[in-house]
C-alpha positions as CSV (number, residue, x, y, z in Angstrom):
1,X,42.9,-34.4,-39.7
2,X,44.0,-35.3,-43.4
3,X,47.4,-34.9,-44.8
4,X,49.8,-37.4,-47.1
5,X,51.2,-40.7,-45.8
6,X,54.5,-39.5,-45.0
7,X,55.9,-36.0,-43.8
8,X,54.3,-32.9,-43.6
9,X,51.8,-32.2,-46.8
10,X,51.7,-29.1,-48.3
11,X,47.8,-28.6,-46.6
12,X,47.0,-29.8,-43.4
13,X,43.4,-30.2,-42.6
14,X,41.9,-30.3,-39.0
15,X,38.1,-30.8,-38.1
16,X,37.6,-29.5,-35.0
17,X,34.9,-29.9,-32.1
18,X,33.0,-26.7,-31.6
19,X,31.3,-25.9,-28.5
20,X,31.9,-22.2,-28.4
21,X,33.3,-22.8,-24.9
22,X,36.4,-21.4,-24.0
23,X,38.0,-25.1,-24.0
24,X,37.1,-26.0,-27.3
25,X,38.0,-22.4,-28.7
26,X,41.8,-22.3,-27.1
27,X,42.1,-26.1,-29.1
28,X,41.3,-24.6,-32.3
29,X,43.4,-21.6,-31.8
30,X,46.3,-23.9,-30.6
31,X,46.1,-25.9,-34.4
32,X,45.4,-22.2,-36.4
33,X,48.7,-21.0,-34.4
34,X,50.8,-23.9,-36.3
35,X,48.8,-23.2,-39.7
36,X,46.8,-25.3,-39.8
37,X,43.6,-24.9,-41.4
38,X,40.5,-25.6,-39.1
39,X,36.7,-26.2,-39.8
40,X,34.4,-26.1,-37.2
41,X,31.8,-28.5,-36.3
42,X,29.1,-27.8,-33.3
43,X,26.5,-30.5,-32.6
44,X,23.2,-29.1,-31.3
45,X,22.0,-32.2,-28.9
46,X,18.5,-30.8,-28.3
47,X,19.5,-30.2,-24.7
48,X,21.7,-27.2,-24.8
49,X,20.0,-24.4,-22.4
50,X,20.6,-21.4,-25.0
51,X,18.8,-23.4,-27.8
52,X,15.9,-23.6,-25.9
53,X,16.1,-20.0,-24.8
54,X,16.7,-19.2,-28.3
55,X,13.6,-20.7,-29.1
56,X,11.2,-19.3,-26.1
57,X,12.5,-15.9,-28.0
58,X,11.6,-14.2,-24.4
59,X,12.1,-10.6,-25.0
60,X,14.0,-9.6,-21.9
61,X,16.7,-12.7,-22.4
62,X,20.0,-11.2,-22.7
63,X,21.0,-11.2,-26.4
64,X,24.1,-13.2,-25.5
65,X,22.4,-16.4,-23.3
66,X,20.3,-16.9,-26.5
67,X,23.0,-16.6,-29.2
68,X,24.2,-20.1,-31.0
69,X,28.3,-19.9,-29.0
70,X,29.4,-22.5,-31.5
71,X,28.7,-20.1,-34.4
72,X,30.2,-17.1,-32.5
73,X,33.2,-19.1,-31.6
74,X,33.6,-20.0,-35.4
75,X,33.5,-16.6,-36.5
76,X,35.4,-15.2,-33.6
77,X,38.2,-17.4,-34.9
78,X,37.7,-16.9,-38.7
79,X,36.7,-20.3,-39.6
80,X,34.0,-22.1,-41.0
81,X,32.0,-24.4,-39.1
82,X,28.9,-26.8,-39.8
83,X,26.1,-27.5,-37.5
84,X,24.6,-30.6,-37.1
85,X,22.1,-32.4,-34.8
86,X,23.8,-35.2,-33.0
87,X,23.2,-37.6,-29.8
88,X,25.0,-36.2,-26.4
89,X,28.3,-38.0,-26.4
90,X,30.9,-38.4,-23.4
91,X,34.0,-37.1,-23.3
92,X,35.9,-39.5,-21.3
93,X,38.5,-41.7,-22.4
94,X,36.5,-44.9,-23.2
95,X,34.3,-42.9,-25.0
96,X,36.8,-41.0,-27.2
97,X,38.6,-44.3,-28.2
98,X,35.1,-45.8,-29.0
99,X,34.3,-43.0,-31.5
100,X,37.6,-43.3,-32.8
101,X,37.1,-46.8,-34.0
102,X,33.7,-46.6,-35.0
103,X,34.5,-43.6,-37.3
104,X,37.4,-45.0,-38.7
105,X,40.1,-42.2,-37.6
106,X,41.9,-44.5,-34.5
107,X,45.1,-42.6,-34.2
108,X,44.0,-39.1,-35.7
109,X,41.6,-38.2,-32.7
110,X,44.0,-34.6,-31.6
111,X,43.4,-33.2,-28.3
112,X,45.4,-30.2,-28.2
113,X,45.1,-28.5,-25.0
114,X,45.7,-32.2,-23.5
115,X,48.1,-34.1,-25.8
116,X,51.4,-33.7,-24.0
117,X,49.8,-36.0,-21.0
118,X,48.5,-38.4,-23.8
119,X,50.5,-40.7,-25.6
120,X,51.4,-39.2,-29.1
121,X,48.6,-39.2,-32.2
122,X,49.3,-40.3,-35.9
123,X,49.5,-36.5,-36.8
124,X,52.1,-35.5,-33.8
125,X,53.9,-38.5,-35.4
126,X,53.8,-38.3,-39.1
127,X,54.8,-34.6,-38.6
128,X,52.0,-33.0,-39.2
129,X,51.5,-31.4,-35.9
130,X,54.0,-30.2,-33.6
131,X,53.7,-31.7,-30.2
132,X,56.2,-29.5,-28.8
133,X,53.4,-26.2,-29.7
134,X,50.3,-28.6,-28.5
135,X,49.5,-28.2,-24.4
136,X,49.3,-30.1,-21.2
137,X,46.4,-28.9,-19.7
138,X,45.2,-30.8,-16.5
139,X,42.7,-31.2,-13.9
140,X,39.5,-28.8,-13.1
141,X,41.9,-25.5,-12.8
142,X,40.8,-23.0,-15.4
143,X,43.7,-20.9,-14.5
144,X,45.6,-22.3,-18.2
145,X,42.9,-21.5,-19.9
146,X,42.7,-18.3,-19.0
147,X,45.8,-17.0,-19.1
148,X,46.2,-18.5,-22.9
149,X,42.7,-16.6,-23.9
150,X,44.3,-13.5,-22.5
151,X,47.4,-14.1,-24.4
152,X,45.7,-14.6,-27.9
153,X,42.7,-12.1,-27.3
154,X,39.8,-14.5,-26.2
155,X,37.4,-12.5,-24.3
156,X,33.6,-12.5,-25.7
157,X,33.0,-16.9,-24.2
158,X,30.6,-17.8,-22.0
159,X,32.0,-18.4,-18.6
160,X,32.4,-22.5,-17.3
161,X,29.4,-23.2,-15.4
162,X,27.5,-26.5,-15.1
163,X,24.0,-25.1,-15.9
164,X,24.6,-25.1,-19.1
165,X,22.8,-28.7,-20.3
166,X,19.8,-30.3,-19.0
167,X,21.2,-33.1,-18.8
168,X,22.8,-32.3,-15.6
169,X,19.3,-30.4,-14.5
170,X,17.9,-32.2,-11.4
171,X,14.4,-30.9,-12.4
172,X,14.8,-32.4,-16.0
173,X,16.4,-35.3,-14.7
174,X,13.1,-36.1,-12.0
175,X,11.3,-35.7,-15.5
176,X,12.6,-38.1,-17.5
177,X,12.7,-40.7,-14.5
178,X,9.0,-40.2,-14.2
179,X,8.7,-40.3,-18.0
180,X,10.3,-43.7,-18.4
181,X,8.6,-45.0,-15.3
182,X,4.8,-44.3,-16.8
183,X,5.9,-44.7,-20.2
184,X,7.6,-47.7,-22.3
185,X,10.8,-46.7,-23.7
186,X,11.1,-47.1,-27.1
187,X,7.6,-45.4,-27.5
188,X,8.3,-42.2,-26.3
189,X,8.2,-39.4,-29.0
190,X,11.3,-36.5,-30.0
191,X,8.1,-34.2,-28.6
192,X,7.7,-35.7,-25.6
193,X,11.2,-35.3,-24.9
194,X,11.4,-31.5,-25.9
195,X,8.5,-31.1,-23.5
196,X,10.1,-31.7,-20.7
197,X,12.0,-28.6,-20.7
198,X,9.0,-26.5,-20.5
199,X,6.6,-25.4,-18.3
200,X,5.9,-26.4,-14.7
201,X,4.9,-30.7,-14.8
202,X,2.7,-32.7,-12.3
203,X,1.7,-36.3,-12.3
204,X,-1.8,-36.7,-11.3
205,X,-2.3,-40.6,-12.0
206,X,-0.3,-43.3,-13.1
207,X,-1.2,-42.8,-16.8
208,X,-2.0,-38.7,-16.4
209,X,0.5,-36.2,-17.0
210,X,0.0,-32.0,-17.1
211,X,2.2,-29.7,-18.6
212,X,1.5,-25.9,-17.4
213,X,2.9,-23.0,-18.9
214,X,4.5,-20.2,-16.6
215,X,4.1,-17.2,-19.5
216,X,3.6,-16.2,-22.6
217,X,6.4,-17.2,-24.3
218,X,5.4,-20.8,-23.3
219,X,2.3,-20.7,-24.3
220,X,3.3,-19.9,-27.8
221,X,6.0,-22.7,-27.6
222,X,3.3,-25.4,-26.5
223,X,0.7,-24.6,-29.2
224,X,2.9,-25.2,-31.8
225,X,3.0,-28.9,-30.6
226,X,0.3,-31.0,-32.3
227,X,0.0,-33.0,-29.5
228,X,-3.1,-35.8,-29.0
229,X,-4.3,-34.7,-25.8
230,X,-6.9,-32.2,-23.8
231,X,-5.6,-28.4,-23.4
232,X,-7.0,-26.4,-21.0
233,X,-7.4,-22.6,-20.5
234,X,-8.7,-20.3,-18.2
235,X,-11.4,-17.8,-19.5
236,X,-11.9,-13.7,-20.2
237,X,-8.1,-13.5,-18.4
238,X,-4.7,-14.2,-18.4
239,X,-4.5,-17.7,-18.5
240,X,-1.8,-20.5,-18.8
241,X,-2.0,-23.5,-21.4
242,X,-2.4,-26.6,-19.7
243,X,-1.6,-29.4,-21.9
244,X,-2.7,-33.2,-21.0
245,X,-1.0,-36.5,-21.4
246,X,-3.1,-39.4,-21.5
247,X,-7.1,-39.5,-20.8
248,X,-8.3,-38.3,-17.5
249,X,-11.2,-39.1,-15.9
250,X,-13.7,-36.4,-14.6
251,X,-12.3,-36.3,-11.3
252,X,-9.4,-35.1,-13.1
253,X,-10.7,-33.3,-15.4
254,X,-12.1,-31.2,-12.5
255,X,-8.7,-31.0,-11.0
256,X,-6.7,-30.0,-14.4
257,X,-9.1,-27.5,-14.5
258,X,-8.1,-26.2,-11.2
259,X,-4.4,-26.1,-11.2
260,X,-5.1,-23.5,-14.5
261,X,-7.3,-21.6,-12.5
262,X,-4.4,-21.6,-9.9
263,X,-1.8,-20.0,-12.2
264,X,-4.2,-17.7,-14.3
265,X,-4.7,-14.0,-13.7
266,X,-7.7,-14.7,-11.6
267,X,-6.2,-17.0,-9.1
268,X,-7.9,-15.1,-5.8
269,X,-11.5,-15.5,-7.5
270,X,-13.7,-18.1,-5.8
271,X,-14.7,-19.5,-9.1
272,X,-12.9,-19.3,-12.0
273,X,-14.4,-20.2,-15.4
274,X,-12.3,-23.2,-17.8
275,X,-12.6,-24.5,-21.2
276,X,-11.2,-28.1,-22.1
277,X,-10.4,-28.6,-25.6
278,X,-9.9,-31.6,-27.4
279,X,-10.6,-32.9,-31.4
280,X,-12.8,-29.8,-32.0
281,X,-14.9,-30.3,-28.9
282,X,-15.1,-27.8,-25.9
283,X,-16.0,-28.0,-22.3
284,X,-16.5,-25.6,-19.7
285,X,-15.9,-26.3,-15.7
286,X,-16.2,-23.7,-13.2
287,X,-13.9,-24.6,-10.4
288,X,-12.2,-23.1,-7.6
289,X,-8.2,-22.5,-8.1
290,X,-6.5,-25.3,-6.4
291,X,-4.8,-24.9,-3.2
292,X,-0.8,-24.9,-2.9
293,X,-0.8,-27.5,-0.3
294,X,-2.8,-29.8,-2.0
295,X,-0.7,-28.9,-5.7
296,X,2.5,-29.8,-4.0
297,X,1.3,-33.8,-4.0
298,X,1.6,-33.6,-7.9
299,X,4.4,-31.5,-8.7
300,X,7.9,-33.1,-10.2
């Protein structure tokens, strides 16, 4: 928030953070309904659920669980926002101050739907901001919320839900503890990390990871990947792209080919034909589709 040294300036400035959730909306609004000018800013973390829906482009995804809500909020509320990439931060207190004094602004961090259960900010006390207009908004109770959208008109926000990150998805989360348990750290890639929300995922072997697509969409998402490893198709059907991490040995080779058989179109054939791919090379393995029971040892 920017303003003179003393009193109210003629312009006040706010920078507000833009989720497109109904939370983050109602703050704005609260600042707009003093006059003060608002720009939006929405981080896109890599983790949000409609980002990667957005980019799976599945046809039959509802329009609205694939549109950008920070962008939609902004132009609900007639401001202009900036969208940048950021890591996922915390929003508890500790946190807050920490960001504070790292960016320089200790005092000026405004949270309006909170601030009259917080002690009072540099703007609330140069004048700036009334406090008296800001809110005291506690606990997990939505029902403030709600009854402030209805009085300003806030209808078209997507309804509070924790499914809404994968950071708080138990299957991503068994991912990434597998990840960092076969895998050093500070070598794994931005890729690898994006993988993880795709596809179905089995550990075969210690240094031996499989990525299997569940439709078409995926497939599509996984080829534009120029990963290192052995992909793996089913042939003359509908077939899954299997994509390998690290260098399996034929037994698992075999086995890879297998769990594609499993998941292609031509799952209840005995034998099912499947070409391995790697550095311009091809092989072919006819295998029987593996069985569920024994798939289940592998699965994360």
């Amino acid at each position: 928030m920017s303003g003179g040294s003393t009193g109210r300036p003629e312009r006040i400035r706010a920078i507000g953070l833009l989720s497109g959730g109904l939370d983050s909306t109602l703050a704005a609004r609260v600042l707009l309904e003093q006059g003060i000018e608002v720009i939006g800013l929405h981080y896109s973390t890599g983790f949000c659920m409609n980002d990667h829906r957005r980019a799976m482009a599945r046809p039959e995804e509802d329009p609205k669980r694939m549109r950008n809500e920070g962008l939609r909020a902004g132009a609900d509320l007639g401001i202009p926002i900036e969208v940048l990439g950021q890591r996922p931060m915390s929003q508890h207190m500790q946190a807050l101050r920490m960001i504070e004094k790292e960016c320089g602004i200790e005092g000026y961090l405004l949270r309006p739907l909170s601030a009259k259960h917080l002690s009072p900010t540099q703007p609330e006390e140069l004048g700036w901001v009334d406090r008296e207009k800001l809110l005291g908004i506690t606990g997990r109770s939505r029902k403030e919320q709600m009854a402030w959208s209805e009085t300003w008109g806030i209808s078209d926000y997507p309804q509070p839900a924790g499914g809404c990150c994968y950071l708080a998805d138990e299957n991503f989360a068994r991912r990434f503890h597998d990840k960092k348990l076969h895998t050093n750290p500070e070598q794994i890639r931005r890729d690898e990390m994006i993988l993880l929300k795709v596809g179905r995922h089995f550990r075969l072997s210690p240094r031996v990871k499989i990525i299997v697509a569940r439709d078409q969409s995926e497939n599509q998402f996984l080829s534009r990947f120029d990963l290192p490893g052995w992909r793996f198709e089913a042939l003359d059907c509908g077939s899954p792209l299997t994509v390998v991490e690290g260098e399996p040995d034929p037994d698992l080779m075999v086995l890879i080919a297998s769990i594609t058989a499993r998941y292609s179109d031509r799952r209840s054939e005995p034998l099912v034909e499947v070409a391995a791919r790697k550095d311009g090379r091809e092989e072919r393995l006819l295998v029987p589709p593996v069985a569920d029971q024994v798939l289940e040892r592998y699965r994360l």
